[in-house]
Structure formats: C-alpha cells, structure tokens
LOLUMDO-34089 format. One line per 5 residues: number of its first residue (from 1); their letters; for each residue x, y, z of N, C-alpha, C. Coordinates in steps of 0.05 Angstrom, whole numbers. Layout:
BEGIN
NUM	A	X/Y/Z/X/Y/Z/X/Y/Z ~ ...
//
This chain:
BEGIN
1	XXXXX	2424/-1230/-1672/2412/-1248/-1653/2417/-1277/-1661 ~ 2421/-1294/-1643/2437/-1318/-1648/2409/-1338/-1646 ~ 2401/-1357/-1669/2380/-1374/-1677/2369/-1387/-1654 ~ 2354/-1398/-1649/2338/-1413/-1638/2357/-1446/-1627 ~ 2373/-1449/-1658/2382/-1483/-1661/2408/-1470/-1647
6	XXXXX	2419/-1449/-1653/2448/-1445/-1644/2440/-1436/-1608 ~ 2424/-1426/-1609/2423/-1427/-1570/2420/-1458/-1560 ~ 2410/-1478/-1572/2402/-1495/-1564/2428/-1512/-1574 ~ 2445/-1508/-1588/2464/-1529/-1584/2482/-1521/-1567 ~ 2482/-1498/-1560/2503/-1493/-1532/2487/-1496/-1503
11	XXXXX	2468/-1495/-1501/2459/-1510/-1485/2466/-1538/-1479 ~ 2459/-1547/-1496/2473/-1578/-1505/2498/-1583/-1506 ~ 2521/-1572/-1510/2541/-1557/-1504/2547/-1567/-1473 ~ 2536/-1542/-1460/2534/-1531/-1430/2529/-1565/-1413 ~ 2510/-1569/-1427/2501/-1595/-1412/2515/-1615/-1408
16	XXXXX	2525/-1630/-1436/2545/-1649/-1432/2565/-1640/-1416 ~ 2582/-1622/-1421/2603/-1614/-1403/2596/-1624/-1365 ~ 2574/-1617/-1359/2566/-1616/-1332/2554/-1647/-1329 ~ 2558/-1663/-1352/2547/-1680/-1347/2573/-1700/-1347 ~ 2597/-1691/-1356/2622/-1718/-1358/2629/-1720/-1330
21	XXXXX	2634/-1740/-1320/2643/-1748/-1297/2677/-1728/-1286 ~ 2668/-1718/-1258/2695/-1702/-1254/2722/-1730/-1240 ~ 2743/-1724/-1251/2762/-1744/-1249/2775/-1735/-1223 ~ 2770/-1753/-1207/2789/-1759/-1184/2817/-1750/-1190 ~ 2824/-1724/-1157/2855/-1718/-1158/2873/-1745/-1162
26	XXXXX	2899/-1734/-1174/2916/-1753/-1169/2923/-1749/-1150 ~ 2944/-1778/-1141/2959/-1771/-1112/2983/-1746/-1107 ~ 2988/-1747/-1141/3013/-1712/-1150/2996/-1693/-1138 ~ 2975/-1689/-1149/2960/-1662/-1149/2942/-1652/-1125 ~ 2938/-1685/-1112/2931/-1672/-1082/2961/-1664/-1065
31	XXXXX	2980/-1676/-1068/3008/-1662/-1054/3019/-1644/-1069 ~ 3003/-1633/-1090/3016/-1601/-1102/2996/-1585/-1077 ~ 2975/-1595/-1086/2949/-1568/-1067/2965/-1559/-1040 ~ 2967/-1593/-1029/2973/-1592/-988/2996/-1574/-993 ~ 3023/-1577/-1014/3035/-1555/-1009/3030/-1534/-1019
36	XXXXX	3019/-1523/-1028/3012/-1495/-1044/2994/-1487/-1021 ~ 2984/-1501/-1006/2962/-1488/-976/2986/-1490/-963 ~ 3003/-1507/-956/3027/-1501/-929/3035/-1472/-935 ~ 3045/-1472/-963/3065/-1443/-967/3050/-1422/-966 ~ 3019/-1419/-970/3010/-1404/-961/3000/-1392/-939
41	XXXXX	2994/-1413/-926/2997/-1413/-889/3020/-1394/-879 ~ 3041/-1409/-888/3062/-1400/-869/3069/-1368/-883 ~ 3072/-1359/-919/3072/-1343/-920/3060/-1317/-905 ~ 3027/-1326/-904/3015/-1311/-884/3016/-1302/-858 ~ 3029/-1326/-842/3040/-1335/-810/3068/-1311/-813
46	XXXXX	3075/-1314/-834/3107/-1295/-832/3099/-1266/-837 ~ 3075/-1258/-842/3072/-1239/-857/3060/-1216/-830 ~ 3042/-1240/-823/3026/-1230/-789/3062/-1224/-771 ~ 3076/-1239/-769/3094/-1235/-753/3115/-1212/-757 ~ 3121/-1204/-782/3136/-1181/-793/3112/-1155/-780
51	XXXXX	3093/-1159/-779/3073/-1145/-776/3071/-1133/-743 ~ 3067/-1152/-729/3070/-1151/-703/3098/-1139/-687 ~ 3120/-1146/-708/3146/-1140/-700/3150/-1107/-709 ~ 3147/-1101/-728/3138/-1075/-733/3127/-1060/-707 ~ 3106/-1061/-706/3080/-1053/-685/3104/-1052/-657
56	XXXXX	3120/-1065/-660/3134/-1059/-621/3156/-1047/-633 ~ 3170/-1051/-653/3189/-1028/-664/3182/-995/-663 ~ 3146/-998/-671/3145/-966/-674/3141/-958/-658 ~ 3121/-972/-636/3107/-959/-610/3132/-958/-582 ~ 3152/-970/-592/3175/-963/-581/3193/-949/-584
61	XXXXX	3193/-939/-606/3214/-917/-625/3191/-884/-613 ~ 3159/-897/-618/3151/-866/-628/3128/-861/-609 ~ 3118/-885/-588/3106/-885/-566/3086/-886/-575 ~ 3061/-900/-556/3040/-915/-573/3013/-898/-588 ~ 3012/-863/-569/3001/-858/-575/3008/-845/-604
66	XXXXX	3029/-838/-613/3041/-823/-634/3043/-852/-664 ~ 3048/-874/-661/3044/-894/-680/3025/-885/-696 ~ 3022/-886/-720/3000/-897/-746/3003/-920/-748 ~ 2980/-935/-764/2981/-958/-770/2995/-957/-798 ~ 3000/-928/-809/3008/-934/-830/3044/-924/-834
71	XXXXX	3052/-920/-805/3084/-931/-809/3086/-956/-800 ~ 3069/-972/-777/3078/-1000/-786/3065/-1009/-799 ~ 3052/-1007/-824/3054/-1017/-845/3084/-1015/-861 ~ 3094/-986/-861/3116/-981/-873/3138/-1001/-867 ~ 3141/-998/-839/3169/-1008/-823/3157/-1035/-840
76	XXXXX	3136/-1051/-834/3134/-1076/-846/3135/-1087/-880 ~ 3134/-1062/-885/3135/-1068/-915/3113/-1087/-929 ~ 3083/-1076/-928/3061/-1081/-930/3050/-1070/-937 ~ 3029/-1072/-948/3002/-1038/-952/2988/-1035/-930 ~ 2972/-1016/-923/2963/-1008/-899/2935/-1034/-897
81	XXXXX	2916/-1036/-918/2906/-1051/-916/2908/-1072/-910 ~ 2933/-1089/-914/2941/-1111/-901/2941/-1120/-880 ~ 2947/-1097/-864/2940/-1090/-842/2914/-1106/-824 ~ 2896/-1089/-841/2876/-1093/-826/2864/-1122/-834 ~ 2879/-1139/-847/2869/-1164/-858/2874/-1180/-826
86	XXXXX	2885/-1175/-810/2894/-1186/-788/2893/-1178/-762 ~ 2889/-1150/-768/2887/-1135/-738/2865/-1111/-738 ~ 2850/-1108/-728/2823/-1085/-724/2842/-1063/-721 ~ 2860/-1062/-704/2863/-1029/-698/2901/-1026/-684 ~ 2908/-1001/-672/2929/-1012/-662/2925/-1028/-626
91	XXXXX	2908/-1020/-617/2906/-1036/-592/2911/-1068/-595 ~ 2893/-1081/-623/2893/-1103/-631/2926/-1120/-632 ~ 2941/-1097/-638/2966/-1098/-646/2979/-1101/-617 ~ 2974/-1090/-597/2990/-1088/-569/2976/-1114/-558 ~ 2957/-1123/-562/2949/-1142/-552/2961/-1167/-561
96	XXXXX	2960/-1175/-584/2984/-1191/-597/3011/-1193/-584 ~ 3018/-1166/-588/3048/-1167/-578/3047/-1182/-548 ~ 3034/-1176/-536/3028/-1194/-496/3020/-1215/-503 ~ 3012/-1219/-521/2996/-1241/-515/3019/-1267/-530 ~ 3031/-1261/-557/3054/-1274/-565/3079/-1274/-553
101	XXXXX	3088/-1259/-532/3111/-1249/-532/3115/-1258/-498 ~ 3095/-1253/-484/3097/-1253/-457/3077/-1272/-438 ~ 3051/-1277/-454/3030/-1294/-432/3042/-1324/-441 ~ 3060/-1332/-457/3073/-1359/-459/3095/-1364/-434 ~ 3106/-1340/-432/3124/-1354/-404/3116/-1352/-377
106	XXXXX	3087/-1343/-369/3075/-1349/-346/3076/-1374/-355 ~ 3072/-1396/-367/3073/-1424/-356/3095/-1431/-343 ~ 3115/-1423/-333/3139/-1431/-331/3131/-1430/-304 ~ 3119/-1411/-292/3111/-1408/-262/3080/-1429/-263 ~ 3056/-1421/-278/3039/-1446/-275/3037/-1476/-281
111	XXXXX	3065/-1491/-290/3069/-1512/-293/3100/-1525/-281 ~ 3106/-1519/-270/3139/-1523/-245/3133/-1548/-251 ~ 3160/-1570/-251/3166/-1586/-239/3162/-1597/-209 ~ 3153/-1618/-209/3147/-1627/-185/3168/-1627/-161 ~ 3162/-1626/-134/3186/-1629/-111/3205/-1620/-115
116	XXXXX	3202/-1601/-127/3229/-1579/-122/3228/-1547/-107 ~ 3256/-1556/-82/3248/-1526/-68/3247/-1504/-77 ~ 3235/-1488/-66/3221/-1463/-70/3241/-1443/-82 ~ 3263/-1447/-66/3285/-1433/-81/3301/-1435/-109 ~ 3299/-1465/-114/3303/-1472/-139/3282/-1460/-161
121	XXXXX	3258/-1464/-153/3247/-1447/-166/3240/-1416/-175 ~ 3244/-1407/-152/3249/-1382/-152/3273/-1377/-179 ~ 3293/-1393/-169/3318/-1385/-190/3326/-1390/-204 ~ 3307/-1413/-226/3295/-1416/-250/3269/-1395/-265 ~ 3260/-1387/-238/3244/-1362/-253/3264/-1336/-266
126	XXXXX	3281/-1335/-241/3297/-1311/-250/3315/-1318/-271 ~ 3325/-1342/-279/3336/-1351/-298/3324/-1341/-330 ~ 3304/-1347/-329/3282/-1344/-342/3278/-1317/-352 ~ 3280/-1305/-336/3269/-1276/-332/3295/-1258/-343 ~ 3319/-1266/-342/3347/-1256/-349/3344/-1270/-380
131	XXXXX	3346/-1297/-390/3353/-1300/-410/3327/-1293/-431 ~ 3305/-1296/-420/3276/-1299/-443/3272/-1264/-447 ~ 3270/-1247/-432/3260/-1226/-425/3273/-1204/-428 ~ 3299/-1203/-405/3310/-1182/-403/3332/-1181/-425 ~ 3353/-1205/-433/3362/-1203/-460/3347/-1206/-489
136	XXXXX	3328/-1199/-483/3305/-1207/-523/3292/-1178/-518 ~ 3275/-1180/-535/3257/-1164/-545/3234/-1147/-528 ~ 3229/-1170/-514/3207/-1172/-494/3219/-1143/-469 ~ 3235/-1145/-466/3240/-1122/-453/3234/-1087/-459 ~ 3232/-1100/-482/3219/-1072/-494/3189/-1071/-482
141	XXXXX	3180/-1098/-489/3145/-1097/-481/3143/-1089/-457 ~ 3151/-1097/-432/3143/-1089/-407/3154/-1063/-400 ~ 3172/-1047/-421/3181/-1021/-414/3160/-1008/-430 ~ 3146/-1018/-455/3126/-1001/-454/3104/-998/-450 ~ 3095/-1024/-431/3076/-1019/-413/3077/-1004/-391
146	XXXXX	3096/-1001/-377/3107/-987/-359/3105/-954/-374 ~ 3116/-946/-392/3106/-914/-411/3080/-913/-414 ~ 3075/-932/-426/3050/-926/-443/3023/-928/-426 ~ 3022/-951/-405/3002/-957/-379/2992/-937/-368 ~ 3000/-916/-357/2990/-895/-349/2963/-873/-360
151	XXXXX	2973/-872/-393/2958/-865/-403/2939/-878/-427 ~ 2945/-904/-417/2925/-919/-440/2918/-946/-415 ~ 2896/-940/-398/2895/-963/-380/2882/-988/-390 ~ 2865/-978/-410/2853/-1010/-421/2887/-1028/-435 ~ 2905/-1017/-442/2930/-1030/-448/2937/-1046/-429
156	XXXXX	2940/-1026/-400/2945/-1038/-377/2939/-1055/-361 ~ 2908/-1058/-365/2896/-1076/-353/2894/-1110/-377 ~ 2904/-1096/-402/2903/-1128/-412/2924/-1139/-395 ~ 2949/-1128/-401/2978/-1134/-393/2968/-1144/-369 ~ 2960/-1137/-351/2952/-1138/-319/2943/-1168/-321
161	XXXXX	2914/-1169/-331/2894/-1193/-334/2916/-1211/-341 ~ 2927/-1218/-365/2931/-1237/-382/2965/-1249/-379 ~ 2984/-1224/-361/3007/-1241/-352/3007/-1237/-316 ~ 3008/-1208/-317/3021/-1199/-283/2991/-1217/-261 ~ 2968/-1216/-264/2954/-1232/-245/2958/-1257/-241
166	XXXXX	2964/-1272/-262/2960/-1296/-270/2990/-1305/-261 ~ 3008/-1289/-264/3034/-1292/-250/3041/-1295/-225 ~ 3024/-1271/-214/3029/-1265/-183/3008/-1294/-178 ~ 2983/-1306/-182/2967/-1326/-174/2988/-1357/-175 ~ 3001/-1356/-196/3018/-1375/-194/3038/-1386/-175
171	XXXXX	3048/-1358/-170/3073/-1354/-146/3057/-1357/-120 ~ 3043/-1350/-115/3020/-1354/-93/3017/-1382/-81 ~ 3005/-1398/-112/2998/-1424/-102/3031/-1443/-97 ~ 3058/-1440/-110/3084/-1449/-101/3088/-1438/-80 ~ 3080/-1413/-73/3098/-1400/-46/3075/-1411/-18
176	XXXXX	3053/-1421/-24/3034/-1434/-12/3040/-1468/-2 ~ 3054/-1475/-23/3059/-1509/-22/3085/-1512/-5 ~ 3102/-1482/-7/3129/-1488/-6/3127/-1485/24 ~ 3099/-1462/39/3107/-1453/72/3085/-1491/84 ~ 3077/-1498/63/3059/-1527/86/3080/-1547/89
181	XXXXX	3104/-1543/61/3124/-1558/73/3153/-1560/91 ~ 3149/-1531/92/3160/-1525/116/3193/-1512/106 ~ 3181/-1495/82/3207/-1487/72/3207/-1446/73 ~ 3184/-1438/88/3187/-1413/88/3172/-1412/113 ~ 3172/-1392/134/3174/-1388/163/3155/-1377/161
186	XXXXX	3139/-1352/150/3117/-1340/152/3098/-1338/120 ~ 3089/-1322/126/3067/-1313/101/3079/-1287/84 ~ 3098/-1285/96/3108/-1244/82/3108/-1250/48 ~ 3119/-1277/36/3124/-1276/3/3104/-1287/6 ~ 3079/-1295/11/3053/-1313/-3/3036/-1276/3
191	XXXXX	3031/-1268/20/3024/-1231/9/3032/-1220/-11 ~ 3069/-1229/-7/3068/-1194/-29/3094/-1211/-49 ~ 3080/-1222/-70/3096/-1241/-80/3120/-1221/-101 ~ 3102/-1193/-104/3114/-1180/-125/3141/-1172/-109 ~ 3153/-1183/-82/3172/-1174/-67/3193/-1188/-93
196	XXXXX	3189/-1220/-103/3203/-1232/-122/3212/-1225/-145 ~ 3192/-1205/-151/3201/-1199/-175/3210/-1174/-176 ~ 3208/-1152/-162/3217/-1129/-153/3245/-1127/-168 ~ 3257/-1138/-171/3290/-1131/-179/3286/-1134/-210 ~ 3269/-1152/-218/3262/-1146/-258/3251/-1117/-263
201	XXXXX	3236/-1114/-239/3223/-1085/-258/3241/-1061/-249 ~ 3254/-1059/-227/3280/-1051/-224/3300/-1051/-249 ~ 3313/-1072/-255/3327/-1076/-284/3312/-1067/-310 ~ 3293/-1073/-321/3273/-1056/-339/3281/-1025/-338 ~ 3273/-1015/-319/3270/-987/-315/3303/-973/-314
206	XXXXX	3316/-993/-299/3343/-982/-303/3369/-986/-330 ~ 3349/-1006/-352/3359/-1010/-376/3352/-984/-389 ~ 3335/-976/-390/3317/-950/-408/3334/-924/-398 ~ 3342/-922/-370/3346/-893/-363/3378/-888/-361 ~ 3391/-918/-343/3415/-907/-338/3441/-931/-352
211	XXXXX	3425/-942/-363/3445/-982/-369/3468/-962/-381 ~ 3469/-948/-408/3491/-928/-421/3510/-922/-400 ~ 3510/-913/-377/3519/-893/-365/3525/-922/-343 ~ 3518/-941/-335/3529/-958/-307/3507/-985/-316 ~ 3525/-1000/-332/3510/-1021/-348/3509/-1037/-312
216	XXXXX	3472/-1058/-315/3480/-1068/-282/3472/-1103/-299 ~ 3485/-1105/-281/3493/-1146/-282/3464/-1156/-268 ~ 3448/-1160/-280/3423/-1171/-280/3422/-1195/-258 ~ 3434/-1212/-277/3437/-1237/-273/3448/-1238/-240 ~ 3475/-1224/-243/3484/-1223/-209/3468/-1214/-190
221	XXXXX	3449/-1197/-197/3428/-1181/-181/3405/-1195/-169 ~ 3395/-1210/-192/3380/-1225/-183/3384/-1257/-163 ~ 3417/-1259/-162/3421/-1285/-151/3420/-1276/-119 ~ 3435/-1237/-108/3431/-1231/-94/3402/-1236/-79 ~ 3387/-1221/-93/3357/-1218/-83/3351/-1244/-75
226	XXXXX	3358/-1269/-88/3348/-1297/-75/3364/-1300/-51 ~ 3380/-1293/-55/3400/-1297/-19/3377/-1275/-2 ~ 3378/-1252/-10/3369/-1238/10/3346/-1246/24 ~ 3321/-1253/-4/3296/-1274/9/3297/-1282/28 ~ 3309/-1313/17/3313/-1333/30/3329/-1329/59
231	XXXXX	3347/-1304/73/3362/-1308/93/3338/-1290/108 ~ 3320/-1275/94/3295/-1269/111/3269/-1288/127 ~ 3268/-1304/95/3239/-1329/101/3250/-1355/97 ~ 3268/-1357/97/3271/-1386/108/3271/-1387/136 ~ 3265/-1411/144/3256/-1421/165/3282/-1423/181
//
C-alpha cells in the first residue's frame, strides 16, 4: 500500500500538470490536423463510393433480391461491418445509387436555359440522355429498376418519387411555356410527356435483350423521334 505522503505527492503531481498553461497550436500543426481531417474525409468519401459501386455491380450481376451485403462487401473489398458504418441495409444501398447516380440529372430538365425552343431542348435532353445515361453506368440503374420494380415496389416508388415524377413535372412546366408561346399546336406532349422519352426506355430494354445480336444507334434514334414529334405538334 503506497504511504499517505506518496499518494499526496502525485496528487501534486496530477495537479501541476493540469495546472501548466496548454500552448497554443502552431500554424505547422494546425495545417498538419486540416490535412490529416481532409485525407480522412476523402479517404472515407472514396470508401462510401467503392461501396455504392459494388452494390450496382452485384444487384446487377445477381439481382437485387439474391445480393448479400456481404458480397458487396467482398466485391468492395471491405468488412461487412463497414458496411453498415454508412448504410442501414441493402435498400439504403439502392437508394444511394438513384439518388447519386440519377436525381442529379433531372436538373438539366428543372433548370433549362432561358428562350430556347422547345425543340432545342428536347434535344439537349436527349443529348443528355445518350451521353450521361445510356453510355455510363447509369444504364444499368434504370434496367434494374425496370427488373427489380416489379417485385420490390417500395424500390420503385423511390425511383418514381425522386427522378421519373419530378422529371415528367419538369417537362410539363417547358412543354407548358413552349404551347403559350406558340411553339406546339395542342396539349397531346403537355399530357403524355412520357411520349418524349419513350425511345430511352425503348433503348434500355433493347440494350439488355437484343444490343449483341442488332446493336441500335441510340443517338440516331432519338434525333428521329424529335422529327417525328415535332412534324406531329408543331404548329
């Protein structure tokens, strides 16, 4: 048992210590921290993203209901726990994927350039829609909403809510501005706006089943469909 005087000089000890004044970072050592927090940011930022990229690799390879969380952990090269440092579940994971991958280029339709006809825009959407979409990754996503939607409708209805409403509402309010200015004859595309996009989910569906066998020219397809529109509703 340690004396009476010897507890009390480490006390005394203890005390001074808490009593010397703590010295102000240097200006080095606060720009060691800021970077030692950047690299860990971003390490983390890269880590979520290998993560997410995984998650549409597998649920595309192995279909969403057949995924574990713990092959994309594998495919990502992570522990499974890691996992869940970032994402609750795999729905969490499909949600991500729409929500990173696809509800960014509805702005392209809710923020247009001003005074430009309807058709130009139209064929900057489809621009859009060929180079962002149908050549990347993303094509995978709306083909497996298109699989997977049927039998997982809370999937479908995010996808629904968070790009395809918010899309078709967009097209709505341009295909709205475009007939008061006197650039479309009736109401048929401010109804059924999905007439516009009809030829992407056409291409989607026909990448998956037959592209191998009668690869189809997208791009040309869709310049068609704007002729065809336009020689319907224009004025």
């Amino acid at each position: 048992m340690r004396s009476t005087t010897q507890r009390g000089r480490g006390s005394a000890r203890r005390a001074f210590r808490r009593s010397r004044p703590v010295r102000p970072a240097t200006g080095e050592s606060r720009s060691r921290k800021r970077k030692e927090a950047t690299n860990r940011a971003a390490k983390s930022e890269a880590r979520r993203a290998a993560i997410v990229q995984a998650a549409l690799d597998e649920f595309c390879a192995r279909g969403f209901a057949a995924t574990r969380i713990d092959d994309v952990a594998a495919r990502a090269g992570v522990a499974k726990g890691t996992i869940y440092l970032y994402f609750d579940d795999k729905e969490a994971l499909f949600r991500e994927i729409v929500t990173t991958m696809l509800v960014p280029l509805v702005a392209v339709l809710e923020a247009p350039p001003p005074d430009i006809p309807i058709r130009d825009v139209i064929a900057r959407f489809m621009d859009v829609f060929v180079q962002e979409i149908y050549s990347t990754q993303r094509r995978n996503v709306l083909r497996l909403v298109m699989t997977e939607g049927p039998r997982f409708p809370e999937l479908a209805e995010f996808h629904y809510r968070n790009v395809v409403e918010r899309a078709l509402a967009a097209m709505r309010a341009l295909l709205g501005r475009a007939r008061e200015r006197g650039e479309l004859k009736d109401d048929t595309l401010i109804r059924f706006p999905q007439l516009i996009v009809a030829p992407g989910m056409v291409a989607i569906v026909w990448s998956g089943l037959f592209d191998r066998f009668a690869p189809l020219d997208v791009a040309a397809m869709m310049r068609a469909h704007i002729d065809t529109l336009f020689e319907g509703c224009a004025p």
